[in-house]
DODOTI-71265 format. One record per residue (C-alpha): residue number from 1; residue in three letters; z negated, x, y. Coordinates in nm, 2 decimals, always signed. Last residue first. Layout:
BEGIN
 sedren milum     c3     c1     c2
    NUM   ALA      Z      X      Y
...
***
This chain:
BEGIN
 sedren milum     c3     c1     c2
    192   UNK  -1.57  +1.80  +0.76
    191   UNK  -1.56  +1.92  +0.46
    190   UNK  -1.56  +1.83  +0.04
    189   UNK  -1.33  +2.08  -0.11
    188   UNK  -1.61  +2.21  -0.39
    187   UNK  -1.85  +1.98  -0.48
    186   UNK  -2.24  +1.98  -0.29
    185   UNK  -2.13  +1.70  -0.13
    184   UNK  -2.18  +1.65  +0.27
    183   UNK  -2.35  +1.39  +0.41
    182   UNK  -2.39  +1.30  +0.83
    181   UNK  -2.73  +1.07  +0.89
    180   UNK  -2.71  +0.87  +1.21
    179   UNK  -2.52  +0.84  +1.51
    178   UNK  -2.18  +1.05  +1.45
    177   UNK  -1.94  +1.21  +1.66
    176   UNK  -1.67  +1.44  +1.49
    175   UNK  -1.41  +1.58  +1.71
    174   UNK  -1.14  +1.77  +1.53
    173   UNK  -0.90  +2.03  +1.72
    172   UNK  -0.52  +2.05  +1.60
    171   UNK  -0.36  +2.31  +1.34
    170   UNK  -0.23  +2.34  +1.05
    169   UNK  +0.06  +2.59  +0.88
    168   UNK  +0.24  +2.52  +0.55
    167   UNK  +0.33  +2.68  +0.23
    166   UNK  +0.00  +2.68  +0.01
    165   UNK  -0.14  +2.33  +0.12
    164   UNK  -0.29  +2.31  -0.22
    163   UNK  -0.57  +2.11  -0.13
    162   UNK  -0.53  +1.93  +0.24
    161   UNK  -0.36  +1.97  +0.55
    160   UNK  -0.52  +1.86  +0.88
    159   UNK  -0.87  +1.77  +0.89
    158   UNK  -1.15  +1.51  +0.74
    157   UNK  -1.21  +1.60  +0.44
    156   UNK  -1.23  +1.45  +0.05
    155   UNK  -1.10  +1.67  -0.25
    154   UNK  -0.95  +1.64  -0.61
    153   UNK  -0.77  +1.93  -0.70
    152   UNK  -0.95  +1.97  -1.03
    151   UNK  -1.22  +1.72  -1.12
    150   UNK  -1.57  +1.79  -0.91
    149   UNK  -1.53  +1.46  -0.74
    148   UNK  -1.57  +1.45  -0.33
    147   UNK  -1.78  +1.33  -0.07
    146   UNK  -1.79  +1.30  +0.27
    145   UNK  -2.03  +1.04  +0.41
    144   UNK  -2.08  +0.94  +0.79
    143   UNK  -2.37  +0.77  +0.95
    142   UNK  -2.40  +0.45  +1.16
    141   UNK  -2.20  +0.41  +1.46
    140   UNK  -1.91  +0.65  +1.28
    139   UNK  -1.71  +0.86  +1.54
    138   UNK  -1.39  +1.04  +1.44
    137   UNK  -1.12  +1.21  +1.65
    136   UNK  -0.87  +1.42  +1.51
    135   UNK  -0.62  +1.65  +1.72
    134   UNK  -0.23  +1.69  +1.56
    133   UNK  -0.06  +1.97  +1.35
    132   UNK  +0.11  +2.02  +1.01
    131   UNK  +0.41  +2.23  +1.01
    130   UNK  +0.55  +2.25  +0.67
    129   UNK  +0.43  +2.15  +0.32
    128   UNK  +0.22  +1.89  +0.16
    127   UNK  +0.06  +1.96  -0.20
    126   UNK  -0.20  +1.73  -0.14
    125   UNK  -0.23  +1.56  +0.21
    124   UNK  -0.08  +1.65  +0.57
    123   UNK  -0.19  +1.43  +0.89
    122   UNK  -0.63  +1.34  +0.94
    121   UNK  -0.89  +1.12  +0.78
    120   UNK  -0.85  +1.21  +0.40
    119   UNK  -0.95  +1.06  +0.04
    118   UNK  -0.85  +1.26  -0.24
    117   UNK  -0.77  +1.22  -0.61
    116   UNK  -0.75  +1.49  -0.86
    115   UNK  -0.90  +1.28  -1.21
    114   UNK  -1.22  +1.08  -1.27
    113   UNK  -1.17  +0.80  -1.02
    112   UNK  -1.45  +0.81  -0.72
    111   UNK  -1.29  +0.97  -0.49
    110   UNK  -1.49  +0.96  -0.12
    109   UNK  -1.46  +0.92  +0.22
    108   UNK  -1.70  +0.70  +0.40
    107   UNK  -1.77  +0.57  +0.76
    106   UNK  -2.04  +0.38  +0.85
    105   UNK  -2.05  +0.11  +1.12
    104   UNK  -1.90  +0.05  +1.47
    103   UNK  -1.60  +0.28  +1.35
    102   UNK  -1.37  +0.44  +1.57
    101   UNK  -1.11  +0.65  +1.37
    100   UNK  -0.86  +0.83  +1.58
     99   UNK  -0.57  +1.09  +1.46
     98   UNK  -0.32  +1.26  +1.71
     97   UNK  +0.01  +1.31  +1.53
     96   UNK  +0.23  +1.57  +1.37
     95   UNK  +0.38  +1.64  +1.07
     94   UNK  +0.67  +1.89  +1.00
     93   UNK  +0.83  +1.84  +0.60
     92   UNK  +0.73  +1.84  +0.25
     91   UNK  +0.52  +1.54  +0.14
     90   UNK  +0.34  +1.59  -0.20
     89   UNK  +0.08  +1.32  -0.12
     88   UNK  +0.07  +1.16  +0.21
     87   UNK  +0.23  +1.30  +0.60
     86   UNK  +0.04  +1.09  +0.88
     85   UNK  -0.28  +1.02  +0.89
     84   UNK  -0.56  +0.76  +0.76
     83   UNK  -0.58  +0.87  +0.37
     82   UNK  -0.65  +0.72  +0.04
     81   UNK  -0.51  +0.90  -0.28
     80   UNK  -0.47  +0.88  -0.61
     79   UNK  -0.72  +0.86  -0.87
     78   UNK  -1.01  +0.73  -0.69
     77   UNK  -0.86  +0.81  -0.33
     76   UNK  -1.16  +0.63  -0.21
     75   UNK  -1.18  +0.53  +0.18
     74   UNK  -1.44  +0.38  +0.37
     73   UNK  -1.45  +0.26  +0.76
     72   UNK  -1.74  +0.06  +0.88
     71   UNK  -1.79  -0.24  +1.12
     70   UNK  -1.63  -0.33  +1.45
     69   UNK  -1.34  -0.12  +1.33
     68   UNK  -1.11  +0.04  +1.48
     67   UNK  -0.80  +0.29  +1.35
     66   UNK  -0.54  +0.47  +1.60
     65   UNK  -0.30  +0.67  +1.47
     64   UNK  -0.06  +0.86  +1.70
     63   UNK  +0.30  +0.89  +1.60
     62   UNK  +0.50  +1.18  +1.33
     61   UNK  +0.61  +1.22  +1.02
     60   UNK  +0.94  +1.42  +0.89
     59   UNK  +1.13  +1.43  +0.57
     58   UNK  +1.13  +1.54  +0.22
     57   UNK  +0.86  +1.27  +0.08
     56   UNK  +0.65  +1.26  -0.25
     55   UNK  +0.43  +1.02  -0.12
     54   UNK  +0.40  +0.87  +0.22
     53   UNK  +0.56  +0.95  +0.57
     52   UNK  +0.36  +0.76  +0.90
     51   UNK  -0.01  +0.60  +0.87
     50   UNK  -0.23  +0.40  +0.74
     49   UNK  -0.26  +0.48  +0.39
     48   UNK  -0.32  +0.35  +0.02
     47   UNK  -0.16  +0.55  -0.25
     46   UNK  -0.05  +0.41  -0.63
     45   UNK  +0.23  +0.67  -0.65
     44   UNK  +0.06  +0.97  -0.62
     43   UNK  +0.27  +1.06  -0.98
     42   UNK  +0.09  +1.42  -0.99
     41   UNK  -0.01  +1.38  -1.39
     40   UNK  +0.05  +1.01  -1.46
     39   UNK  +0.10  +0.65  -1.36
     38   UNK  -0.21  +0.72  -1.14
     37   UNK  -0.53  +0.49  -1.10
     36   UNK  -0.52  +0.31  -0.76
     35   UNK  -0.60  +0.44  -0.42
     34   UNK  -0.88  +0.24  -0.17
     33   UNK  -0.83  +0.16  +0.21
     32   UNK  -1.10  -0.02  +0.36
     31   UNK  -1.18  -0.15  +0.69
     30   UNK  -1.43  -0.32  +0.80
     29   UNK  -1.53  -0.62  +1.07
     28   UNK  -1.38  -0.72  +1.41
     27   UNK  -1.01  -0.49  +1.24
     26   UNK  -0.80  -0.34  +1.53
     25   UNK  -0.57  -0.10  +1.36
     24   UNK  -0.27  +0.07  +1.59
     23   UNK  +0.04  +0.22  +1.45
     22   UNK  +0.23  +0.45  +1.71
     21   UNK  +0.60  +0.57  +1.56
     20   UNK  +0.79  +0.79  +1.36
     19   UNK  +0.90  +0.84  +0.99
     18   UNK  +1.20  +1.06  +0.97
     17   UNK  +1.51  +1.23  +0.75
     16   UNK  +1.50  +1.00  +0.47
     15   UNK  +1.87  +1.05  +0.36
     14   UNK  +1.82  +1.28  +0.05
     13   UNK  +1.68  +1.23  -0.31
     12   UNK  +1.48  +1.50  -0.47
     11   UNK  +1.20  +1.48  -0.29
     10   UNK  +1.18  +1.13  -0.47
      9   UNK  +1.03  +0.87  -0.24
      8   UNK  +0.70  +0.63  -0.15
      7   UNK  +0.67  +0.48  +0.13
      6   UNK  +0.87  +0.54  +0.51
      5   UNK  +0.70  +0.38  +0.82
      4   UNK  +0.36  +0.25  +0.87
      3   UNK  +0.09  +0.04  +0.75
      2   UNK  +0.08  +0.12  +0.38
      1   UNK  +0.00  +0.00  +0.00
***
């Protein structure tokens, strides 16, 4: 499921050269974007995101993301992937963007599923390649939770890029403001 331009696509196919444009979120209560369970090893196919690009793109992403909600904000990649920012599993190409989440309530990223999911506030993902750049701005009016699954390549963050960003550059400056208790998991890739 998204709210934005592209979806999913094989890199291998050619002709989706861009995915641009603002995409505002005004919710009075919460918002919630869970993943599914995958259709296999690397498949990120059963993705929820707000945001430009998607899975297993070739092209380019870019817009400003804006996300409100009177209440909280949670995402759970479970076995795939949840993620407010442009760019998505496996997308190879330049993304770019300024990234807001205002939340009245607490926010939450997790993965709960058992294999390599993620849950991200911020433009790039797993595996995504090229230029990846745009400022983040997060508050939470009552706490913020990061936490990510010890299964391999699974990860939760709030940032540009993601796990096995091997061939691209980030950049942009993150603003975290929280009132109440901020969580970190003791796993590794879990960060603010």
């Amino acid at each position: 499921a998204q709210i934005g331009n592209g979806g999913d696509y094989d890199q291998e196919d050619t002709g989706n050269t861009g995915n641009t444009g603002n995409i505002k979120v005004i919710a009075g209560g919460s918002v919630t974007l869970t993943g599914g369970v995958t259709g296999g090893e690397g498949s990120q196919l059963n993705y929820a995101q707000i945001g430009n690009g998607g899975a297993q793109l070739d092209a380019t992403a870019s817009g400003d993301i804006s996300v409100v909600a009177g209440d909280g904000v949670t995402l759970d990649g479970y076995d795939d992937y949840a993620q407010i920012g442009n760019g998505g599993a496996d997308f190879w190409g330049d993304i770019s963007g300024t990234v807001t989440v205002a939340a009245g309530g607490h926010v939450s990223l997790t993965n709960s599923g058992e294999s390599g999911g993620y849950a991200q506030i911020g433009n790039g993902g797993i595996h995504s390649g090229g230029t990846v750049a745009g400022n983040i701005n997060v508050s939470a009016g009552a706490g913020l939770d990061v936490f990510a699954s010890v299964s391999g390549g699974a990860y939760a963050q709030i940032g540009n890029g993601g796990d096995g960003n091997d061939f691209s550059t980030n950049s942009g400056n993150i603003i975290v403001d929280v009132v109440g208790a901020v969580q970190q998991a003791e796993a590794p890739c879990a960060g603010v």
